[in-house]
One Martini backbone bead per residue (centre of mass of N, CA, C, O) as a GRO file, in nm:
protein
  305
    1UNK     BB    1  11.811  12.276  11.951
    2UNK     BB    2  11.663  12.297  11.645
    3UNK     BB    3  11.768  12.275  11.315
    4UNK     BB    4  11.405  12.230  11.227
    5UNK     BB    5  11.195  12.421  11.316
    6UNK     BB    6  10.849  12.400  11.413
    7UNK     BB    7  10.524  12.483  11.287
    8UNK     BB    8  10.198  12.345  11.421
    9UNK     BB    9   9.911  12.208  11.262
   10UNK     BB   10   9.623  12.078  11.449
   11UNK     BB   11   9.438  11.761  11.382
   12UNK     BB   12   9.153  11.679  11.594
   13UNK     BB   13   9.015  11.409  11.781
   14UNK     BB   14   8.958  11.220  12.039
   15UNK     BB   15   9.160  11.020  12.196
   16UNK     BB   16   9.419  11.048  11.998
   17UNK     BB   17   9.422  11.344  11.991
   18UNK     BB   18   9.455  11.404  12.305
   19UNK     BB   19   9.737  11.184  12.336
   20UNK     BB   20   9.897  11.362  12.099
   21UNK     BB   21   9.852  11.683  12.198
   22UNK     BB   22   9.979  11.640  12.501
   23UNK     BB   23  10.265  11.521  12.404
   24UNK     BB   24  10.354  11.772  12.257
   25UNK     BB   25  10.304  11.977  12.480
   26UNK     BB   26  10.521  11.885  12.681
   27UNK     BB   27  10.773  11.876  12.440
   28UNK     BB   28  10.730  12.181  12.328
   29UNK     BB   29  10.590  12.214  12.091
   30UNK     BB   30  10.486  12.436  11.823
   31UNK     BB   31  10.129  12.526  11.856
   32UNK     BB   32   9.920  12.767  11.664
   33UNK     BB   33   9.675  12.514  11.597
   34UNK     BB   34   9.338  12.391  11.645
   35UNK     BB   35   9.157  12.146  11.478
   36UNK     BB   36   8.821  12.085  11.515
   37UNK     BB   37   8.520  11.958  11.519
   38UNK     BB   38   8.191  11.990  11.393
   39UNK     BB   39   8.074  12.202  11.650
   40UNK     BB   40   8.250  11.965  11.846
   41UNK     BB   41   8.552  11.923  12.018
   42UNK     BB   42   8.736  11.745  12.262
   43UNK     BB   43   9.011  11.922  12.225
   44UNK     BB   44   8.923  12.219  12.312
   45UNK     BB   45   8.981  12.221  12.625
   46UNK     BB   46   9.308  12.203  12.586
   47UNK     BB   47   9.326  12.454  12.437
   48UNK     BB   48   9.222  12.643  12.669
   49UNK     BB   49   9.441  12.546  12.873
   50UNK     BB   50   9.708  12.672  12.642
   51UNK     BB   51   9.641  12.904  12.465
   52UNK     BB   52   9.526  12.756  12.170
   53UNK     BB   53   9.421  12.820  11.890
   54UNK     BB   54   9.088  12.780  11.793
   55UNK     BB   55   8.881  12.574  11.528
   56UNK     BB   56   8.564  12.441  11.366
   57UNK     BB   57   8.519  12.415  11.059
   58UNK     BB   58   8.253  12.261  10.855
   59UNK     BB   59   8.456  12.360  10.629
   60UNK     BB   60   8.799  12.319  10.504
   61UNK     BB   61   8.783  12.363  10.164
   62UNK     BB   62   8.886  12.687  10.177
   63UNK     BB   63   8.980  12.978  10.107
   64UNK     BB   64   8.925  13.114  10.397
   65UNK     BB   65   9.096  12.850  10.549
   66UNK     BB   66   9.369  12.888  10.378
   67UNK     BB   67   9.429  13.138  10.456
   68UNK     BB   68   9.471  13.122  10.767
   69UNK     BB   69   9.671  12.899  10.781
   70UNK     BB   70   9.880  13.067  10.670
   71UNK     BB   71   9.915  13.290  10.869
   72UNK     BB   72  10.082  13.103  11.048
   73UNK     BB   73  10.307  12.934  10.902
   74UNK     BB   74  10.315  12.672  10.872
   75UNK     BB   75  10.510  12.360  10.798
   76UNK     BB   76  10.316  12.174  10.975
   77UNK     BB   77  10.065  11.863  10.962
   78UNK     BB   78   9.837  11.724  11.208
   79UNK     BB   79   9.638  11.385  11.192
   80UNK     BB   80   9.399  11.316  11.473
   81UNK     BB   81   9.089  11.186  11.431
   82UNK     BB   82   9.037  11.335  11.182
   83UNK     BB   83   8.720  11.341  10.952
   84UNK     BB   84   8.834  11.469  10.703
   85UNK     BB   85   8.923  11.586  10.389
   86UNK     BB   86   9.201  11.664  10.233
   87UNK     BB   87   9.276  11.901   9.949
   88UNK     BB   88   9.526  12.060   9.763
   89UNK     BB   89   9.450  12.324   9.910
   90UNK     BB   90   9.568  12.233  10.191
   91UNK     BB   91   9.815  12.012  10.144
   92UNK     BB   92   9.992  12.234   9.995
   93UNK     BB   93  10.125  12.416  10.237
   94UNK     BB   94  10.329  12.332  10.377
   95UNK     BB   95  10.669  12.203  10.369
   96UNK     BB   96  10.619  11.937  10.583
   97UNK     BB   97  10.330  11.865  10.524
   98UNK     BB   98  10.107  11.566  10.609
   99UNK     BB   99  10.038  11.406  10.890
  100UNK     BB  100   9.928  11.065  10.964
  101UNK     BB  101   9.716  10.892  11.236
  102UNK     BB  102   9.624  10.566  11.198
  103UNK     BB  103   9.411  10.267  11.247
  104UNK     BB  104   9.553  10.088  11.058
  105UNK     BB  105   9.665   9.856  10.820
  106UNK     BB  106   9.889   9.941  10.536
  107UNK     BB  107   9.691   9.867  10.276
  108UNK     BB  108   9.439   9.712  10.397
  109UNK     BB  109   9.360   9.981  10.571
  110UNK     BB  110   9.138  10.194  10.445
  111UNK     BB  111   9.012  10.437  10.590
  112UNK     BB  112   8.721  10.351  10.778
  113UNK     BB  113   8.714  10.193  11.093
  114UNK     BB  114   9.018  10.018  11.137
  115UNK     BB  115   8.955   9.864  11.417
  116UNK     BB  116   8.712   9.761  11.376
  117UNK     BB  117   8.680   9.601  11.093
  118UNK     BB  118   8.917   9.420  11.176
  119UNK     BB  119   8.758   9.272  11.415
  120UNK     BB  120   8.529   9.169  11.199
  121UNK     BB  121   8.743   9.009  11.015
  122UNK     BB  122   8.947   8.843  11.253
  123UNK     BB  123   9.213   8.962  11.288
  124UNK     BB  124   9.549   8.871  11.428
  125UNK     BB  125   9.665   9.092  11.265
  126UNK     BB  126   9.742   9.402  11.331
  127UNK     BB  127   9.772   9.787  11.311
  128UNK     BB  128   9.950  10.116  11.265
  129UNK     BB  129   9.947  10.438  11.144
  130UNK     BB  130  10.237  10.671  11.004
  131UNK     BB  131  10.142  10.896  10.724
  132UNK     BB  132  10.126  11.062  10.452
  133UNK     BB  133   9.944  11.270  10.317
  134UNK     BB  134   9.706  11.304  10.054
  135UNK     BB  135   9.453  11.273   9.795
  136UNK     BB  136   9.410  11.035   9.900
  137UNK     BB  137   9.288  10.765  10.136
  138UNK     BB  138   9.568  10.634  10.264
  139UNK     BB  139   9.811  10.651  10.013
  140UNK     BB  140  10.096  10.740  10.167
  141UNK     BB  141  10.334  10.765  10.275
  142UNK     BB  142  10.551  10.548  10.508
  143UNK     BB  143  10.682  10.609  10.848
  144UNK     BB  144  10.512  10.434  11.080
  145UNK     BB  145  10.501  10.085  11.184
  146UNK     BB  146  10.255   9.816  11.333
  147UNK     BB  147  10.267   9.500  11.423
  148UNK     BB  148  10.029   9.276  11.580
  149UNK     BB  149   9.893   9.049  11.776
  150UNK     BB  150   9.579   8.868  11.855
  151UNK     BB  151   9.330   8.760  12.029
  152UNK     BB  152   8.984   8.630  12.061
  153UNK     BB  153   8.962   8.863  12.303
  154UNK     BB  154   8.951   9.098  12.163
  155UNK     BB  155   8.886   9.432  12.144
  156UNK     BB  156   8.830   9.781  12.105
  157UNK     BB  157   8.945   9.882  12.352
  158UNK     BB  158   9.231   9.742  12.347
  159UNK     BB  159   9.300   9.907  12.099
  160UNK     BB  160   9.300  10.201  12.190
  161UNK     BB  161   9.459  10.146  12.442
  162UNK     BB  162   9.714  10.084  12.257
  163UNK     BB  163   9.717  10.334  12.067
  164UNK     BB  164   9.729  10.570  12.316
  165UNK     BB  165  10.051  10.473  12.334
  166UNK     BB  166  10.180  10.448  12.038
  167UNK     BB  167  10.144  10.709  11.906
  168UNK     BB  168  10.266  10.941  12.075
  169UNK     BB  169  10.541  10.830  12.074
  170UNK     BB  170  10.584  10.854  11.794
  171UNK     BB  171  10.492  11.082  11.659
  172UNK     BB  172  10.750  11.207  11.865
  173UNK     BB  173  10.972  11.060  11.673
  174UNK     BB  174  10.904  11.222  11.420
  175UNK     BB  175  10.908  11.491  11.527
  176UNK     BB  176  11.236  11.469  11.597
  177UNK     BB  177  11.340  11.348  11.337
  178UNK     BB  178  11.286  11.655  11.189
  179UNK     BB  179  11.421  11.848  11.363
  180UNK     BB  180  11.693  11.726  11.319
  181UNK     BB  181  11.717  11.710  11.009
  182UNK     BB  182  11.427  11.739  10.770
  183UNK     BB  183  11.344  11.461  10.769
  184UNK     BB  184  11.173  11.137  10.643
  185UNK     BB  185  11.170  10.775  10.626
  186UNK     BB  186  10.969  10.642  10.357
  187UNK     BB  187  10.719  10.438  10.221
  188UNK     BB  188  10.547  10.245   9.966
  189UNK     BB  189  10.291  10.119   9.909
  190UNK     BB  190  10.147   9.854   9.848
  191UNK     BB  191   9.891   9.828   9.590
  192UNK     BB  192   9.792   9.547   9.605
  193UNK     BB  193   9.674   9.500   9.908
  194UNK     BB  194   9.446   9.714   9.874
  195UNK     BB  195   9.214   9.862  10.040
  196UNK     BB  196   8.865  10.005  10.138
  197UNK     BB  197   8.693  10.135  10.384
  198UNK     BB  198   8.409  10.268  10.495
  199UNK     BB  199   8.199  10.382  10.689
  200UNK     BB  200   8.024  10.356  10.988
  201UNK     BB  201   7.707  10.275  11.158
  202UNK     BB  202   7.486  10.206  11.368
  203UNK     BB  203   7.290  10.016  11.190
  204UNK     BB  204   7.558   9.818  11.106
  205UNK     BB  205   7.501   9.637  11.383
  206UNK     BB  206   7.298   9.448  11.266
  207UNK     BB  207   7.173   9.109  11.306
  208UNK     BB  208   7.227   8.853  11.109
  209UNK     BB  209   7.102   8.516  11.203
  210UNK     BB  210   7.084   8.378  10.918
  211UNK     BB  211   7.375   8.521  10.800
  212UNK     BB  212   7.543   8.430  11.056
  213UNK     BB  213   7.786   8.347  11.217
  214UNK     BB  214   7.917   8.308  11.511
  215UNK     BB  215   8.210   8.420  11.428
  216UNK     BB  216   8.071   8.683  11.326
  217UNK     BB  217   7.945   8.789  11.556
  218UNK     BB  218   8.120   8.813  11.774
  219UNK     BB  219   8.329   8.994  11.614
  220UNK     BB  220   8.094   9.237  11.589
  221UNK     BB  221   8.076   9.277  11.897
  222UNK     BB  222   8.355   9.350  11.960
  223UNK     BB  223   8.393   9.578  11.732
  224UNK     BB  224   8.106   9.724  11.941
  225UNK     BB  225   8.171   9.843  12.175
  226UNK     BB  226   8.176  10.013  12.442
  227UNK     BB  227   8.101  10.319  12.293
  228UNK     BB  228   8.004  10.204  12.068
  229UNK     BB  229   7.688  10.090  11.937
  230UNK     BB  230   7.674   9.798  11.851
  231UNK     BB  231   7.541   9.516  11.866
  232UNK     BB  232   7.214   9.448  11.732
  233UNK     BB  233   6.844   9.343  11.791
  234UNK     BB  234   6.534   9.200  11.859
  235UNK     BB  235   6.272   9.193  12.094
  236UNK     BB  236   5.978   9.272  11.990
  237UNK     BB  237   6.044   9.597  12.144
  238UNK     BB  238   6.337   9.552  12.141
  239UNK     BB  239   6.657   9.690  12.213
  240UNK     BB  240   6.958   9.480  12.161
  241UNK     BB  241   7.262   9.450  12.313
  242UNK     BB  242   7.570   9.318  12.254
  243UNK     BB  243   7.828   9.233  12.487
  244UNK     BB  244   7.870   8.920  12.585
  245UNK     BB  245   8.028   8.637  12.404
  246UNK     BB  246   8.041   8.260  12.336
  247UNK     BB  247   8.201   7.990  12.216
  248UNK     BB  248   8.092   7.672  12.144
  249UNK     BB  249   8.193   7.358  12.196
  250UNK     BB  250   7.909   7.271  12.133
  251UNK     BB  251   7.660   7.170  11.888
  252UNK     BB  252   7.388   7.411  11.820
  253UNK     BB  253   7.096   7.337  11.635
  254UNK     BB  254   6.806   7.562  11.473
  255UNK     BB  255   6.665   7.895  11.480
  256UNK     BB  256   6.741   8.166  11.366
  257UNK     BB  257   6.701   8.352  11.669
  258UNK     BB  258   6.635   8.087  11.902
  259UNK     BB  259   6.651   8.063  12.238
  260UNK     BB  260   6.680   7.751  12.357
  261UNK     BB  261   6.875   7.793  12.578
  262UNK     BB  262   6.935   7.823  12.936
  263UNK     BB  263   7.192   7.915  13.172
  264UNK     BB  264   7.389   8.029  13.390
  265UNK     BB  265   7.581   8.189  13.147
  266UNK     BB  266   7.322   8.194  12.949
  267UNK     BB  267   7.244   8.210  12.618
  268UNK     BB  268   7.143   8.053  12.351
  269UNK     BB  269   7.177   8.085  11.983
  270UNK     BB  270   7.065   8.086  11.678
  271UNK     BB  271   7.289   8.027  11.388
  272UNK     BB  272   7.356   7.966  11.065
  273UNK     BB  273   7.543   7.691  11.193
  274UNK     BB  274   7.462   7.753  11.495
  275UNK     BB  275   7.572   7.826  11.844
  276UNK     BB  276   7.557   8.079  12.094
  277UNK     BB  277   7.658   8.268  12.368
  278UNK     BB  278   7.478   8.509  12.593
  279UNK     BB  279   7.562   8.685  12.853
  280UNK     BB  280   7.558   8.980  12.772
  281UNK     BB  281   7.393   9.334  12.781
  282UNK     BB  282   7.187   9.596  12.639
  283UNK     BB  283   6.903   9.802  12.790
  284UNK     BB  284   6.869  10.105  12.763
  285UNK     BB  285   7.200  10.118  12.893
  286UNK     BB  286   7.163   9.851  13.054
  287UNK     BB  287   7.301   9.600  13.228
  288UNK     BB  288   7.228   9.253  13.164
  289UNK     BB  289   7.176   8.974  13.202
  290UNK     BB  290   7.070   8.716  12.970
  291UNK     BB  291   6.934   8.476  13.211
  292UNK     BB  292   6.707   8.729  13.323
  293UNK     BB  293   6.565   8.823  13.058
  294UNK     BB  294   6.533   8.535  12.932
  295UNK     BB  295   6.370   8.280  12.754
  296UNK     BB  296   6.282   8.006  12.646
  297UNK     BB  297   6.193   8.091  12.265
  298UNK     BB  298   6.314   8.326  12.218
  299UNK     BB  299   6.336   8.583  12.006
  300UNK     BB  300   6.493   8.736  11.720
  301UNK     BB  301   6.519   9.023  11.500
  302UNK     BB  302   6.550   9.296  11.267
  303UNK     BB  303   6.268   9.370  11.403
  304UNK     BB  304   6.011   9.509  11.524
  305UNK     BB  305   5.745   9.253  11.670
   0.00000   0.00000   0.00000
């Protein structure tokens, strides 16, 4: 029986709410209320197979959402992969505050898309944490962090895949360890190291050929893989998706955006310093060799010519 019993209101979406929530539910922790993006969240059908009120509500820091969560009596909140910012009319309420579950190392990497980020940034080390919300932006004290290294060809898919084994174990390494003690051992972040980046849309995947480097481009292809929206072209009149590409041995100097040769492994293309290879892509949702595509001389733009 635990000593300081908690009583959860879970804030999640996607792949790591779900596989935190699920984690939690076999541990038999009681949760009171799930609450999920508006107007529809992935997480939602797990309520409804656990028979766990859900509500998915548009505006969240609103006196009458406040009302609401008071009503439940909850003493924690955790939020795992829930996309809005709470507020101090909410943040106020628990009494054992409100842990969130981060996927990116802090104080690096605060904000949004820190698994993007890291992997368009290049870094051979990246991290996951959690730690308690605050009125900042990940900017509360750190309770639980990992850093590990990746080499170059890890993808955003490789992340999610460990950040899903990861989360929901420690996760619940701390809520046990919040009931059985009542307390949780926690640090300040460096704040000299803080960066914060901001959301990404589907349209900042678009590749800049002239001023973008072979490992530039790499980068943000691997952090932009399916299911996100992906680096992506234009040749002519289509829309080309970035799927796989490979790092030249050898230097090859052109035209930015103009594709040289065609080769069995697929196509080479100049970009700002030298040349990449294109092995496969994405047209209008399916995959293609890329020179099964393309012929040499073939151009890449940044719009529709």
């Amino acid at each position: 029986m635990s000593n300081f019993p908690l009583n959860i209101i879970f804030f999640g979406n996607g792949p790591r709410g779900e596989a935190c929530l699920l984690k939690l539910i076999s541990a038999s922790k009681k949760i009171s209320l799930i609450i999920g993006h508006f107007p529809e969240s992935s997480i939602k059908d797990i309520a409804n197979k656990y028979n766990i009120k859900y509500i998915s509500p548009n505006k969240i820091n609103t006196d009458s959402i406040r009302d609401i969560l008071v009503s439940y009596k909850a003493n924690l909140f955790i939020l795992c992969g829930y996309n809005k910012i709470l507020k101090p009319i909410i943040l106020d309420i628990p009494y054992h505050k409100v842990i969130n579950c981060h996927g990116g190392k802090l104080p690096e990497y605060r904000g949004a898309a820190p698994i993007n980020w890291q992997l368009i940034n290049g870094e051979s080390e990246v991290g996951f944490s959690i730690l308690y919300a605050d009125k900042g932006i990940d900017t509360g004290r750190l309770i639980r962090t990992t850093r590990f290294t990746i080499d170059f060809k890890t993808d955003a898919n490789d992340l999610v895949y460990k950040s899903l084994s990861w989360f929901p174990k420690n996760l619940l390494h701390v809520i046990d360890q919040l009931e059985g003690s009542g307390k949780i051992i926690s640090q300040e972040q460096i704040e000299k190291d803080a960066k914060h980046y901001t959301r990404r849309y589907p349209e900042d995947g678009l590749v800049d050929w002239k001023n973008s480097t072979d490992i530039e481009i790499y980068n943000l292809t691997r952090a932009l893989v399916k299911p996100y929206p992906g680096a992506y072209t234009y040749n002519k009149n289509n829309k080309v998706v970035l799927n796989k590409l490979e790092i030249l041995d050898k230097t090859y100097i052109g035209v930015a955006g103009r594709i040289s040769m065609v080769n069995k492994e697929g196509v080479i293309v100049s970009c700002k310093n030298r040349s990449i290879l294109i092995k496969d892509i994405l047209v209008k949702n399916k995959e293609i060799k890329a020179n099964e595509y393309f012929k040499t001389g073939d151009l890449f733009k940044n719009e529709i010519y």
